[in-house]
C-alpha positions, -999 to 999 in steps of 0.1 A, spaced: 401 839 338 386 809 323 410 791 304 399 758 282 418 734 267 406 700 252 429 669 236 416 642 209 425 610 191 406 593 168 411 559 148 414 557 109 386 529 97 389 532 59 383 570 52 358 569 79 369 582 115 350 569 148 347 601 167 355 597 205 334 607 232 331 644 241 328 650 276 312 680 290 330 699 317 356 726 318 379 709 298 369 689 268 389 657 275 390 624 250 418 596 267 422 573 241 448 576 214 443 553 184 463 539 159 455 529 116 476 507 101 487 516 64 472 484 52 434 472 55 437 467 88 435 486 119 450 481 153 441 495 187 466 513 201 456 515 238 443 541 263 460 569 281 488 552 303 502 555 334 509 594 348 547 585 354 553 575 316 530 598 300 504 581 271 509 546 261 512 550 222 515 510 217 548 489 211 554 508 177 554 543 185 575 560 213 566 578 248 573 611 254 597 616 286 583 616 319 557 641 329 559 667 359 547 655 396 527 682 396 510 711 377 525 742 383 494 776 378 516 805 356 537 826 374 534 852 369 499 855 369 496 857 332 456 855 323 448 883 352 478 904 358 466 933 335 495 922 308 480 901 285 444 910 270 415 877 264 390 897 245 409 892 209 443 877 202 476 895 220 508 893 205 521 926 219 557 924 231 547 930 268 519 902 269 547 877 248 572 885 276 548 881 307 536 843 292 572 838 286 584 843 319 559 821 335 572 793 307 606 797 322 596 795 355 573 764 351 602 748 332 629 755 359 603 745 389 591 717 374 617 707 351 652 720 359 653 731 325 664 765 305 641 788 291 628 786 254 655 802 239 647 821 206 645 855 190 613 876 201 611 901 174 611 872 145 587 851 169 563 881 168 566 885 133 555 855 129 514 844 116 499 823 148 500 789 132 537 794 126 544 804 160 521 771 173 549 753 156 576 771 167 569 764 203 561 732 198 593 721 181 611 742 207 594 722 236 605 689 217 641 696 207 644 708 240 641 677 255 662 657 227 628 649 209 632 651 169 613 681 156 578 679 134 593 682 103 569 713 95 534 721 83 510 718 57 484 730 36 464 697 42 468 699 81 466 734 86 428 732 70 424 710 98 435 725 124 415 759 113 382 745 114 386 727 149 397 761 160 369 773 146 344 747 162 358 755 193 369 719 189 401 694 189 408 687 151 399 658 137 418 637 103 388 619 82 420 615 56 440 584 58 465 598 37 487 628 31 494 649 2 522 630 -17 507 598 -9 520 582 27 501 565 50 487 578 83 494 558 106 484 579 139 477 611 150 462 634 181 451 669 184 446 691 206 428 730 215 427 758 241 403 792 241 411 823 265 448 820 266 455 850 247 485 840 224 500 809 211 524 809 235 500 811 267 484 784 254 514 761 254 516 767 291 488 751 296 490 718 275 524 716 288 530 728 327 492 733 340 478 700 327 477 677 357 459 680 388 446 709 405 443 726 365 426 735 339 425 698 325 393 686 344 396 653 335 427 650 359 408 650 391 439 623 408 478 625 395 469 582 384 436 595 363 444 586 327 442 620 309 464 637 331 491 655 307 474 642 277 479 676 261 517 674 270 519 639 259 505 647 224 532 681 216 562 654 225 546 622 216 561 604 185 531 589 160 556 575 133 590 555 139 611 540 111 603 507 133 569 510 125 572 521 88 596 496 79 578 470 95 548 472 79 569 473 44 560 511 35 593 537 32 606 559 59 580 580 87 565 613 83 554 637 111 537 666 103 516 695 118 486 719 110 481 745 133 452 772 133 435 800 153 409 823 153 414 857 170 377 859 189 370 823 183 359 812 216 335 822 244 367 831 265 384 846 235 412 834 209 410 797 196 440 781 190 442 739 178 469 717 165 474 684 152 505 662 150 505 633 120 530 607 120 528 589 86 545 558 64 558 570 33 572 601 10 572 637 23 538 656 15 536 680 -15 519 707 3 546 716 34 538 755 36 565 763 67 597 736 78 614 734 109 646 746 90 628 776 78 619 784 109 655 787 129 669 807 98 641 831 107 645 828 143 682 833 140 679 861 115 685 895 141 711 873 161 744 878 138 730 849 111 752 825 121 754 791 127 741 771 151 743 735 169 727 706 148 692 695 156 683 654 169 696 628 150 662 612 137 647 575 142 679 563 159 674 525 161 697 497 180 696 462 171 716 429 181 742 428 154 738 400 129 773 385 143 789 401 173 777 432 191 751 460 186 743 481 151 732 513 157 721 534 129 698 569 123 694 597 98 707 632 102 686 660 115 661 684 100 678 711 111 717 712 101 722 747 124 732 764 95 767 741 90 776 707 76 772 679 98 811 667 96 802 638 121 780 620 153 789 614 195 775 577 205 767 577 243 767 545 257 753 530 291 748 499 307 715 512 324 693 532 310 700 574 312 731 575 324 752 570 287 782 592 291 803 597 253 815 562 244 826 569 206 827 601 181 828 591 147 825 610 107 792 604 88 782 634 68 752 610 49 717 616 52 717 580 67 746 567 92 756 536 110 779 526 140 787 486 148 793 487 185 817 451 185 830 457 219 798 453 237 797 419 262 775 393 247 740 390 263 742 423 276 720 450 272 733 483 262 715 520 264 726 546 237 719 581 230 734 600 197 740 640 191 747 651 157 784 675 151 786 706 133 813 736 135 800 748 160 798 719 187 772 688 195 733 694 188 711 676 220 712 639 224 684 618 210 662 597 223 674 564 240 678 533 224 688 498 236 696 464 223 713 430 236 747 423 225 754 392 203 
């Protein structure tokens, strides 16, 4: 079965975008991810990076975790088993359950991880561009990534018509509904993978060498796991936000499909926005919404807590390190009553250093006993009734 996938950037110049190249092949490939300031200027943010660390998303913006060593082809055998049909969209229960069993094996083989965990039925019930956010939410709080906070009317148009074109969607807006800034974005498509879940198998465990991703002909060729690096990659950070003067960051998705779109069958596209000011006025689905309705034939009750979002460490004016972050977009159903501070003197290997109360929307921990000159690693996990939510991203300052 021929399965295509393709992955796009483009940089904000005014209200004008500067399309990239489109390179013909198997897989429709663009390897630079750009970046528009929220002021007159715009700055570059650099090509594809190094395989190990995933894109390079400049100084301002964070990397996703590490990529797999290899690409691992579905098992099972997914697009030609006889489970799943190409012709026009398949949700059925039996094709959802055959793509998800190869997710959970590509996740333990190439990530020691635990399947996606969620309920079927309300995943089914689900319209496609819902489930395209589902999974991909699932994929980043799954590896202690915040979530896209959800999507909207705005994005979603653009993400139809690239799935329409056959095409990676692409943002000619330098703004969101509600006014804030776009300050980056990528996108991304695959045709012929049958359901919204088979095609985040591809763009996230078959995207290096020896896969569909033609532009990854050697594990150092700088599109390997582009499409991976765009469903965890970060394009707004309070450090970038703040920095340039404009209020907190925004990320935000469209998703679309079409159910015979492509020549190999269903068309599927998404694009992440990450963006400097207030939330947009046309959100249509949230990520909040979405575990209440995931949750909803499993008892109703509460869950852990989401990330803590843009957690930030900085050398403390006097003495120490300030840590300080915003709660998450998904409670789990219960009040945050408080936060765990993992702390490390090299980086991943924080163990629980502090638990403290903070039931704000915006918290802060002064780390005093911290050795001047050092530098010290932290990760954060938000606490509800029923336990600690997944740690956040690492941060890291020097001690004053």
């Amino acid at each position: 079965m021929l399965v295509r996938v393709g992955i796009s950037s483009a940089t904000l110049v005014g209200s004008a975008v500067v399309a990239p190249t489109v390179v013909s092949a198997r897989v429709t490939m663009t390897a630079v991810v750009t970046m528009s300031a929220p002021t007159s200027s715009t700055q570059q943010r650099g090509a594809v990076g190094a395989h190990a660390v995933g894109v390079h998303r400049s100084s301002a913006a964070d990397v996703p975790p590490q990529n797999p060593s290899s690409s691992l082809a579905p098992n099972p055998n997914f697009p030609d088993d006889g489970n799943c049909g190409f012709s026009a969209l398949d949700n059925s229960t039996k094709c959802t359950n055959d793509v998800a069993q190869a997710v959970k094996n590509g996740r333990a083989v190439l990530e020691s991880m635990a399947p996606l965990s969620f309920d079927r039925s309300a995943f089914e019930a689900m319209t496609v561009p819902e489930q395209l956010f589902v999974i991909a939410d699932e994929e980043r709080t799954d590896r202690s990534l915040p979530p896209i906070s959800g999507l909207t009317t705005q994005l979603d148009t653009v993400a139809q018509t690239g799935a329409a074109d056959n095409a990676d969607p692409s943002l000619s807006s330098s703004t969101l509904t509600g006014g804030a800034s776009v300050l980056s974005w990528g996108s991304y498509w695959a045709g012929g993978t049958s359901n919204a879940l088979g095609s985040d198998y591809y763009w996230m465990y078959d995207d290096g060498t020896s896969s569909p991703n033609a532009e990854c002909s050697t594990p150092s060729a700088p599109a390997c796991w582009g499409h991976r690096d765009n469903v965890l990659g970060t394009f707004a950070s309070s450090s970038t936000c703040y920095a340039s003067g404009s209020s907190g960051p925004e990320q935000y998705m469209g998703a679309g499909d079409t159910a015979t779109g492509s020549s190999s069958g269903p068309s599927f596209a998404e694009i992440i926005v990450g963006a400097c000011g207030p939330a947009p006025t046309d959100v249509v689905f949230t990520w909040a919404q979405a575990q209440q309705l995931l949750g909803a034939n499993t008892g109703g009750g509460p869950t852990a807590p989401g990330v803590p979002q843009n957690v930030t460490a900085v050398s403390a004016p006097k003495r120490g390190v300030t840590l300080s972050w915003q709660a998450p977009a998904d409670n789990g159903g219960a009040t945050i009553t408080g936060y765990e501070i993992f702390r490390a003197r090299t980086s991943s290997t924080e163990t629980l250093y502090k638990t403290m109360t903070c039931t704000s929307s915006t918290c802060s921990f002064s780390n005093k006993q911290a050795r001047r000159k050092a530098i010290f690693f932290y990760k954060i996990a938000a606490v509800n009734s029923v336990g600690p939510g997944p740690l956040s991203s690492e941060v890291s300052a020097q001690a004053r």
